[in-house]
C-alpha positions in Angstrom: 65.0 -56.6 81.2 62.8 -57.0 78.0 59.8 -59.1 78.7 56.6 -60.2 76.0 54.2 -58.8 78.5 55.2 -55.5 80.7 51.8 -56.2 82.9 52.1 -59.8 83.0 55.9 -59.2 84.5 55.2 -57.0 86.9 52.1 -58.8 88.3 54.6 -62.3 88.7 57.1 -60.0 90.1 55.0 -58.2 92.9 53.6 -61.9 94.0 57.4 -62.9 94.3 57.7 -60.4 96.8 59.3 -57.7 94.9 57.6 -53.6 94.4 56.3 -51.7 91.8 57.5 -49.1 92.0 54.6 -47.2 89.5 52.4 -48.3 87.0 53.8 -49.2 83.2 53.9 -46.6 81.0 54.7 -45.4 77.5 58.6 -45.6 76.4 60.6 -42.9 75.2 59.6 -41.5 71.8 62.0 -43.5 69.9 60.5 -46.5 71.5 56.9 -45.4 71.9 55.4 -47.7 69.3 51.8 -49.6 69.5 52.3 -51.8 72.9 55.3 -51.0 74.0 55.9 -50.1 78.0 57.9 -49.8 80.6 57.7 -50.0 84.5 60.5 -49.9 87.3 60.4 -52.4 90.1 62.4 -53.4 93.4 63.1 -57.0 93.5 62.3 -58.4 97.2 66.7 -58.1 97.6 66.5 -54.4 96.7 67.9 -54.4 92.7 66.4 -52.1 91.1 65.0 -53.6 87.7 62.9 -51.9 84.6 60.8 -54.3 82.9 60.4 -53.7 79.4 58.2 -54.6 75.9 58.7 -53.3 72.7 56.6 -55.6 70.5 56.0 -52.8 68.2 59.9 -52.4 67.8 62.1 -49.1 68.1 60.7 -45.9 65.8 63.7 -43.8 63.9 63.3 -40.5 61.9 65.5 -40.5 58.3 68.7 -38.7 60.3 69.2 -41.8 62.6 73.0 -42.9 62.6 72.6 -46.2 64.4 69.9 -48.6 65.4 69.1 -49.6 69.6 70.2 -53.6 69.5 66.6 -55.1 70.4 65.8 -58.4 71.1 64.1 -61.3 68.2 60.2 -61.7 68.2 59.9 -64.8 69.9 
């Protein structure tokens, strides 16, 4: 799930009863761009969930075929 704020997420999501399941961390290097993270989580049913903010948008080297989809700035 992409979310503006990965700490701000998790923190509503862990008072709702759900679990972090670690602490947010840097993306993947294609998405590891000034303030973007990730975390996983279990909701307080079980689902599994990764919360995730790429603000700083996805980073691609000149051989990239295709782009990730990401969602507007809001």
């Amino acid at each position: 799930m992409f979310v503006d704020d990965v700490d701000d997420a998790l923190r509503r999501a862990v008072a709702a009863g759900g679990e972090a399941l670690s602490e947010p961390h840097p993306n993947s290097p294609h998405e590891d761009t000034e303030g973007n993270a990730s975390v996983y989580a279990r909701a307080q049913w079980g689902t599994l969930v990764e919360l995730q903010a790429i603000p700083g948008g996805h980073w691609y080297d000149d051989t990239a075929e295709i782009q990730v989809w990401t969602p507007p700035a809001r």
